[in-house]
Each structure stands twice: as C-alpha cells, then as structure tokens.
N, CA, C and O atoms as a GROMACS GRO file, in nm:
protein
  332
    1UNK      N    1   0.084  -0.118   0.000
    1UNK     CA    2   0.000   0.000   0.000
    1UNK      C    3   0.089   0.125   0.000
    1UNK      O    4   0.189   0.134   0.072
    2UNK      N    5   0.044   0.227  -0.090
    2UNK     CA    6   0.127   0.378  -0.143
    2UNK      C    7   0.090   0.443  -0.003
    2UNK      O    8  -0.013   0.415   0.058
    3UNK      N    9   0.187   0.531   0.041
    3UNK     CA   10   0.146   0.618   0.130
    3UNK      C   11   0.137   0.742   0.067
    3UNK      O   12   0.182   0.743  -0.047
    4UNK      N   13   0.094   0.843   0.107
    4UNK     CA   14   0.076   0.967   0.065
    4UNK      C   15   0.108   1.098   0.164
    4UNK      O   16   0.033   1.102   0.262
    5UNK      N   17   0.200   1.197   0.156
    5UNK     CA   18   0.241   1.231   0.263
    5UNK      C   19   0.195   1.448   0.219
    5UNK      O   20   0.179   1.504   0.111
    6UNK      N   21   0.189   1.504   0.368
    6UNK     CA   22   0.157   1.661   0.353
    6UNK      C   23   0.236   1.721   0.402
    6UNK      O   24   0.266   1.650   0.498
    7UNK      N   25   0.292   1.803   0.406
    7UNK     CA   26   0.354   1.917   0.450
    7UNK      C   27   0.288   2.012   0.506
    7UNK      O   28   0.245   2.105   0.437
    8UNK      N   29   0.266   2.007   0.648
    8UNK     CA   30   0.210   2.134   0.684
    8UNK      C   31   0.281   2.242   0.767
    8UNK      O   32   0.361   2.188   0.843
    9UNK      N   33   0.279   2.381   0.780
    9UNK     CA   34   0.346   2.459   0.841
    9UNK      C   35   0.194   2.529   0.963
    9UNK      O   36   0.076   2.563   0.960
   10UNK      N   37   0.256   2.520   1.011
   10UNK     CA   38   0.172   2.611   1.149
   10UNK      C   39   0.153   2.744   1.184
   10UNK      O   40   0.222   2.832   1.132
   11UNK      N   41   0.084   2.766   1.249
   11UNK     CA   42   0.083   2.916   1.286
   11UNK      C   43   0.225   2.938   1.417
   11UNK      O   44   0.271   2.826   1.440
   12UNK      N   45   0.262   2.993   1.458
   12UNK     CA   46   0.327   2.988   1.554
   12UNK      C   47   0.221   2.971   1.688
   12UNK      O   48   0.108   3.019   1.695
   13UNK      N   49   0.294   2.882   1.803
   13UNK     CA   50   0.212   2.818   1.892
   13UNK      C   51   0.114   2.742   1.885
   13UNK      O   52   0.052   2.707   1.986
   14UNK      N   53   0.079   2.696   1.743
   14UNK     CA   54  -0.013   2.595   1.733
   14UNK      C   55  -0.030   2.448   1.760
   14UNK      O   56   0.079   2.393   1.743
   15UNK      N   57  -0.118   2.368   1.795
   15UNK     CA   58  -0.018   2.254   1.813
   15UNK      C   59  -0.098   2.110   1.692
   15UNK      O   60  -0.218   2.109   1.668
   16UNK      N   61  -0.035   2.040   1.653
   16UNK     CA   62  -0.062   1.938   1.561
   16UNK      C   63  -0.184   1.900   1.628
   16UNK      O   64  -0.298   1.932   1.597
   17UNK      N   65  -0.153   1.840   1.706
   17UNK     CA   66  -0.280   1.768   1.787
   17UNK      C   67  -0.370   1.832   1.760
   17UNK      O   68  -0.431   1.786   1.663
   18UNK      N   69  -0.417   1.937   1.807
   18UNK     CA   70  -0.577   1.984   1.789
   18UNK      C   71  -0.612   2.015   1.620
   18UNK      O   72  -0.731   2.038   1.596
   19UNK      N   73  -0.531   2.015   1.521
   19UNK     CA   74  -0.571   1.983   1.372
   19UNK      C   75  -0.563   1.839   1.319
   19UNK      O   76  -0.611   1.795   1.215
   20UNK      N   77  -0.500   1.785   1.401
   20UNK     CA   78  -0.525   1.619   1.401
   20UNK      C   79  -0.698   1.600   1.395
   20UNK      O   80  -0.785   1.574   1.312
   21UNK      N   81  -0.686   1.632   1.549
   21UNK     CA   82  -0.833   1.625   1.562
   21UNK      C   83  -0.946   1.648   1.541
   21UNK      O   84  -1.044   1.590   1.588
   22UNK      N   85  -0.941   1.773   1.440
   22UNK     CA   86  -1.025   1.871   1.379
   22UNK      C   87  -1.040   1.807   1.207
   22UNK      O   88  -1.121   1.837   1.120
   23UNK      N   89  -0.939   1.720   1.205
   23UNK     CA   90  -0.945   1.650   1.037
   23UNK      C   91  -0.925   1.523   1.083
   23UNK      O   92  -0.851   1.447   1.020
   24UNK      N   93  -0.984   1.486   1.194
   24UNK     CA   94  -0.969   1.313   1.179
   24UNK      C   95  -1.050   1.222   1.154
   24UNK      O   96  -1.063   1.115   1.215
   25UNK      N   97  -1.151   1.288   0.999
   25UNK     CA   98  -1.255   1.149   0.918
   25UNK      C   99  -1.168   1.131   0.831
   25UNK      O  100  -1.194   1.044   0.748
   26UNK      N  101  -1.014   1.220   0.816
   26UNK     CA  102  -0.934   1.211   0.712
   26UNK      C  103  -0.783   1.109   0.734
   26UNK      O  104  -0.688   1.070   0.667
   27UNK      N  105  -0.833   1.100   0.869
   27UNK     CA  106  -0.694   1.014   0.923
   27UNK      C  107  -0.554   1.021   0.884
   27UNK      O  108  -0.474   0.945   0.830
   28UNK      N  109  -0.555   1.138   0.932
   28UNK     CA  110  -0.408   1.140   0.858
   28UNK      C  111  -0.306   1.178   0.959
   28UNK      O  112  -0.328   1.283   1.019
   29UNK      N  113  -0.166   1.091   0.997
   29UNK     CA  114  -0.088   1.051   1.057
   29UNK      C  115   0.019   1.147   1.076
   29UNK      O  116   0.057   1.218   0.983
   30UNK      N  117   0.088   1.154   1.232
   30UNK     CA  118   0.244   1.271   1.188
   30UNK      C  119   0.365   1.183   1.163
   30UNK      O  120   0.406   1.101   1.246
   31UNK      N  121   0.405   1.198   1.079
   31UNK     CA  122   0.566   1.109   1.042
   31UNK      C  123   0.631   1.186   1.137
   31UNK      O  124   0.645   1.132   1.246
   32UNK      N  125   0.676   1.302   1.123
   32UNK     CA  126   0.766   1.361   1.190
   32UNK      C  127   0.755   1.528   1.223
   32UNK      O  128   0.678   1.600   1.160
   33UNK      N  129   0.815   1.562   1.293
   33UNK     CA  130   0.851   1.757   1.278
   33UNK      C  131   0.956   1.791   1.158
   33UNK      O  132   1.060   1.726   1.155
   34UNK      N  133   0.936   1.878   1.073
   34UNK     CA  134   1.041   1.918   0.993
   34UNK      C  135   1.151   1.990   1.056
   34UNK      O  136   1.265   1.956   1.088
   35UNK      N  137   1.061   2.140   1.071
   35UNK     CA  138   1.088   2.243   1.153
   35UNK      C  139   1.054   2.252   1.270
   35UNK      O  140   0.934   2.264   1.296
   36UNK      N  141   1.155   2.249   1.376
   36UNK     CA  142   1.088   2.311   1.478
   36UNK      C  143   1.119   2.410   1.569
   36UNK      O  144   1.096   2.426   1.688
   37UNK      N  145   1.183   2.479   1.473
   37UNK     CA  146   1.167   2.666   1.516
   37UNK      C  147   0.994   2.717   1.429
   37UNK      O  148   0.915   2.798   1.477
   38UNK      N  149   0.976   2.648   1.309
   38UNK     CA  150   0.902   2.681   1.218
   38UNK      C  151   0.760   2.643   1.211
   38UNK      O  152   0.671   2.690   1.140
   39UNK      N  153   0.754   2.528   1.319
   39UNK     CA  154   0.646   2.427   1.307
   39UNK      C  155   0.609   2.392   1.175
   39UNK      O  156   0.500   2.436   1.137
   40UNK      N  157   0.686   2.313   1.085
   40UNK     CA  158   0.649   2.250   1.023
   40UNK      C  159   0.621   2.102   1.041
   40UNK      O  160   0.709   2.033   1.093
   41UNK      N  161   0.523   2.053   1.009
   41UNK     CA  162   0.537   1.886   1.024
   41UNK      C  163   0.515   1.788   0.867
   41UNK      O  164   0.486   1.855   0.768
   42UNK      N  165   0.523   1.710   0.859
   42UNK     CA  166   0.523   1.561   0.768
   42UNK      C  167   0.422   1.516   0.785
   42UNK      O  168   0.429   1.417   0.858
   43UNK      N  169   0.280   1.551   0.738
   43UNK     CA  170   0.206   1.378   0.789
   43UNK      C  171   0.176   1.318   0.666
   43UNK      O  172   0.200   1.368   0.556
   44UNK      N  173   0.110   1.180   0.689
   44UNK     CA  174   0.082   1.069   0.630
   44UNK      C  175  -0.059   1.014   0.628
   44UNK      O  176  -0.149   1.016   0.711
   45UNK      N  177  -0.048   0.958   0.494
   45UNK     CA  178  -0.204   0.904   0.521
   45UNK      C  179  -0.239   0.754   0.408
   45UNK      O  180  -0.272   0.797   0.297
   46UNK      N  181  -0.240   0.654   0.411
   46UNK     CA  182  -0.238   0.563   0.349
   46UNK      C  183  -0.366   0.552   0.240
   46UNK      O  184  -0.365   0.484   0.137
   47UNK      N  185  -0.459   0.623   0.282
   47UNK     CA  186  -0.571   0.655   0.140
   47UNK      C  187  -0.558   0.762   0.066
   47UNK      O  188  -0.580   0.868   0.124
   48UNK      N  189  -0.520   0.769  -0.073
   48UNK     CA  190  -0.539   0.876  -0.134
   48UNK      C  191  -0.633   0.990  -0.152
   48UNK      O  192  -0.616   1.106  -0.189
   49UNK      N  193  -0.773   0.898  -0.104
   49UNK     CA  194  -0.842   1.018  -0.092
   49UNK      C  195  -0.829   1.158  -0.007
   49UNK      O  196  -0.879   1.270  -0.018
   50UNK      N  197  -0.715   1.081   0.103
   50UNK     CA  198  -0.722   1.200   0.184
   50UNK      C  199  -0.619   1.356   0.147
   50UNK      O  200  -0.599   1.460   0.210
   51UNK      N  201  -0.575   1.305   0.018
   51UNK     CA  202  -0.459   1.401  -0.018
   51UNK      C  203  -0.485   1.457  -0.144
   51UNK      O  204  -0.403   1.519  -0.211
   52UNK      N  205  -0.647   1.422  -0.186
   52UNK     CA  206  -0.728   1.546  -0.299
   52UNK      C  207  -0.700   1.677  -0.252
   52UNK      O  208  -0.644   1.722  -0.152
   53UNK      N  209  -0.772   1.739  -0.380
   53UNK     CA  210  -0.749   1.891  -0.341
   53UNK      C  211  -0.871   1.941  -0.249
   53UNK      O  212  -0.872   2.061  -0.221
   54UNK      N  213  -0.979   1.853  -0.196
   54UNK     CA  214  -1.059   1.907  -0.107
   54UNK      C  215  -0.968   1.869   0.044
   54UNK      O  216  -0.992   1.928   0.149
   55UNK      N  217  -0.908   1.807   0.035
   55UNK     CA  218  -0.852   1.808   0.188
   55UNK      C  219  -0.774   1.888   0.209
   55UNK      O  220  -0.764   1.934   0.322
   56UNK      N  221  -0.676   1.938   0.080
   56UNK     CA  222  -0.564   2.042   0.071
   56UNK      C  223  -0.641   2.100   0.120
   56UNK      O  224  -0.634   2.098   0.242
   57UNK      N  225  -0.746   2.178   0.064
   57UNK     CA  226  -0.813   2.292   0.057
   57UNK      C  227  -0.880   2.281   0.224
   57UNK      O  228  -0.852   2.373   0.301
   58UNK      N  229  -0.945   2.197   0.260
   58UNK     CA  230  -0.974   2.211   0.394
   58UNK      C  231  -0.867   2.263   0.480
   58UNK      O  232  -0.895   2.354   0.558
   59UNK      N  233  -0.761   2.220   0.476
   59UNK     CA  234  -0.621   2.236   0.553
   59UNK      C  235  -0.612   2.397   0.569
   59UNK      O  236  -0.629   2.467   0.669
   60UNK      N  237  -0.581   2.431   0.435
   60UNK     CA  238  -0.563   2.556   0.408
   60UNK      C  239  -0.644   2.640   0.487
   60UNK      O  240  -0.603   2.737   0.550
   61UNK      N  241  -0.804   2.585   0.480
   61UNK     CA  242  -0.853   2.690   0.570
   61UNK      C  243  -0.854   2.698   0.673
   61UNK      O  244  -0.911   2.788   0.734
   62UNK      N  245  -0.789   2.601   0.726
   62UNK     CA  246  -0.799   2.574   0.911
   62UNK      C  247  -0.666   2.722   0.942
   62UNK      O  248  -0.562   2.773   0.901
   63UNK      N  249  -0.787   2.728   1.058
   63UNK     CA  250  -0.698   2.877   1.166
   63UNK      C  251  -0.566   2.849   1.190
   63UNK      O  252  -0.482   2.938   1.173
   64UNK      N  253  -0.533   2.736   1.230
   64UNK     CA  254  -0.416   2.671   1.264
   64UNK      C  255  -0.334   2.660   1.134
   64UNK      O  256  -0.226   2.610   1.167
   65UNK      N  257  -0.334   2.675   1.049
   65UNK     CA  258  -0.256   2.651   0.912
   65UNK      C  259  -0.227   2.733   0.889
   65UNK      O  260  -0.314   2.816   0.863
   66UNK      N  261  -0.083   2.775   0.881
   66UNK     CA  262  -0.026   2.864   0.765
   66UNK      C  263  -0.008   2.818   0.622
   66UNK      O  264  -0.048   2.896   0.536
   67UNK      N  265   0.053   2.687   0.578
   67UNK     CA  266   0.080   2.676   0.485
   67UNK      C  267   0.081   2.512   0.460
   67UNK      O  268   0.139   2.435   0.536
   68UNK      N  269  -0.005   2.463   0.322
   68UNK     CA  270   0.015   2.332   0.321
   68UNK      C  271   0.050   2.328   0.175
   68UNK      O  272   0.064   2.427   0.104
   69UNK      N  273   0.068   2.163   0.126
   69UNK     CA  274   0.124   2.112   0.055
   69UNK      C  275   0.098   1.993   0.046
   69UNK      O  276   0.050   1.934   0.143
   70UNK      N  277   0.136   1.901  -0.122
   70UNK     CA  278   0.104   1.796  -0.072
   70UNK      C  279   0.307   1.745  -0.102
   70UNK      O  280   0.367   1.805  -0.190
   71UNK      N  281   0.361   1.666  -0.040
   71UNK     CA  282   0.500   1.603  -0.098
   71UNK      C  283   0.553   1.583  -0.150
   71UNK      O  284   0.557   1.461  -0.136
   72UNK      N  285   0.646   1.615  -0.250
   72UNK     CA  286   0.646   1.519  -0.376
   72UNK      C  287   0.801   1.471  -0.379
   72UNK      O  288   0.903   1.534  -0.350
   73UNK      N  289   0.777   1.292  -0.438
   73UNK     CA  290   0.889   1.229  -0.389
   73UNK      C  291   1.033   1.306  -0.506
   73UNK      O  292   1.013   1.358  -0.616
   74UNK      N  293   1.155   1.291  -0.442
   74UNK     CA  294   1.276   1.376  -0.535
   74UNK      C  295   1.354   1.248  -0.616
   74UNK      O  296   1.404   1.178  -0.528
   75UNK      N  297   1.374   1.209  -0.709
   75UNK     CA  298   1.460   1.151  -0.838
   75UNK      C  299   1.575   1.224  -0.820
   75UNK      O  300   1.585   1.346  -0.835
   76UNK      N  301   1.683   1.131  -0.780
   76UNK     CA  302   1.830   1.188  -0.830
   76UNK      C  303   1.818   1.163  -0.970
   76UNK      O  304   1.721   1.096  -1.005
   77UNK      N  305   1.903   1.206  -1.064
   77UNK     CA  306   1.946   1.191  -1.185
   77UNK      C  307   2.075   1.124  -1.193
   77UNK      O  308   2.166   1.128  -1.110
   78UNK      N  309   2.070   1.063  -1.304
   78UNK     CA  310   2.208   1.016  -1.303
   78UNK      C  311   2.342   1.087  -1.335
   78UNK      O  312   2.336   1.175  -1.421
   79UNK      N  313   2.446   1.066  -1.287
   79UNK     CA  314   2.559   1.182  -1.282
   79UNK      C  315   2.552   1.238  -1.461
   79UNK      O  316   2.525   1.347  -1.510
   80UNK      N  317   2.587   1.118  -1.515
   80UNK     CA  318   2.581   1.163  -1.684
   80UNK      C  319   2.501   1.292  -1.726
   80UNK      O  320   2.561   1.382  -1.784
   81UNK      N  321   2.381   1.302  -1.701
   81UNK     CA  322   2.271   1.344  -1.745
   81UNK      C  323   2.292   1.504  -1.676
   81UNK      O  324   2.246   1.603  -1.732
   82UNK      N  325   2.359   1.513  -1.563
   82UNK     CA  326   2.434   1.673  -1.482
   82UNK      C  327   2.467   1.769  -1.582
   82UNK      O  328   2.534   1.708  -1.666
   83UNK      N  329   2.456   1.874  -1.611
   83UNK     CA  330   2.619   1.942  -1.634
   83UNK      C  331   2.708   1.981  -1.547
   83UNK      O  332   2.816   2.026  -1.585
   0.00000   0.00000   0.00000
C-alpha cells in the first residue's frame, strides 16, 4: 500500500494535535517535525483520498494553518545526465 504524505506549516504556537483532531474522518498521521523553530510537520495518510485537493483545501482553511502542501517524492538523476 502507497502512502501519501503533507507538508504542513503552522501558525506559531499551534499545536498538531488539535488539527489532528479537527481532520480526523481524514486520518491522517504525523511522520515527523520538519521544523521546529518553524512548526512544520510531515504527515501521512495511506488513502489517497485523503490528499485530494478538497482536503488540501480544507487544511488551508484551518486557523491553525499557515501553509500546506502535498509532498512530492525527489529523483536523483544520473551523474551523466548533470552538467
């Protein structure tokens, strides 16, 4: 099973938990803190539905949100292909 992962940034003093809880028919999980001067966090969510653009968009409007995103995985290239 694909996981699907968000990037969210916080307001300052906000805390994950209570937007956990405020989006949890969407179940979506914290991997980790990015930032944490910045409050950014990582979460996760193993259904894709939860990482449409209506959940973006819910995110976005939550009080607690400064800034979301959804992940996107990075491809090295191969050295050849550099200049």
């Amino acid at each position: 099973m694909e996981t699907y992962e968000i990037i969210v940034r916080l307001h300052k003093d906000q805390d994950i938990n209570n937007l956990l809880q405020d989006m949890q028919e969407h179940r979506l999980i914290v991997q980790r803190k990015v930032a944490v001067n910045l409050n950014i966090w990582l979460l996760s969510c193993n259904d894709y539905s939860a990482i449409n653009d209506n959940v973006l968009n819910l995110l976005k409007q939550h009080p607690a949100v400064q800034m979301v995103q959804q992940n996107h995985s990075t491809i090295l290239r191969r050295p050849s292909l550099l200049p």
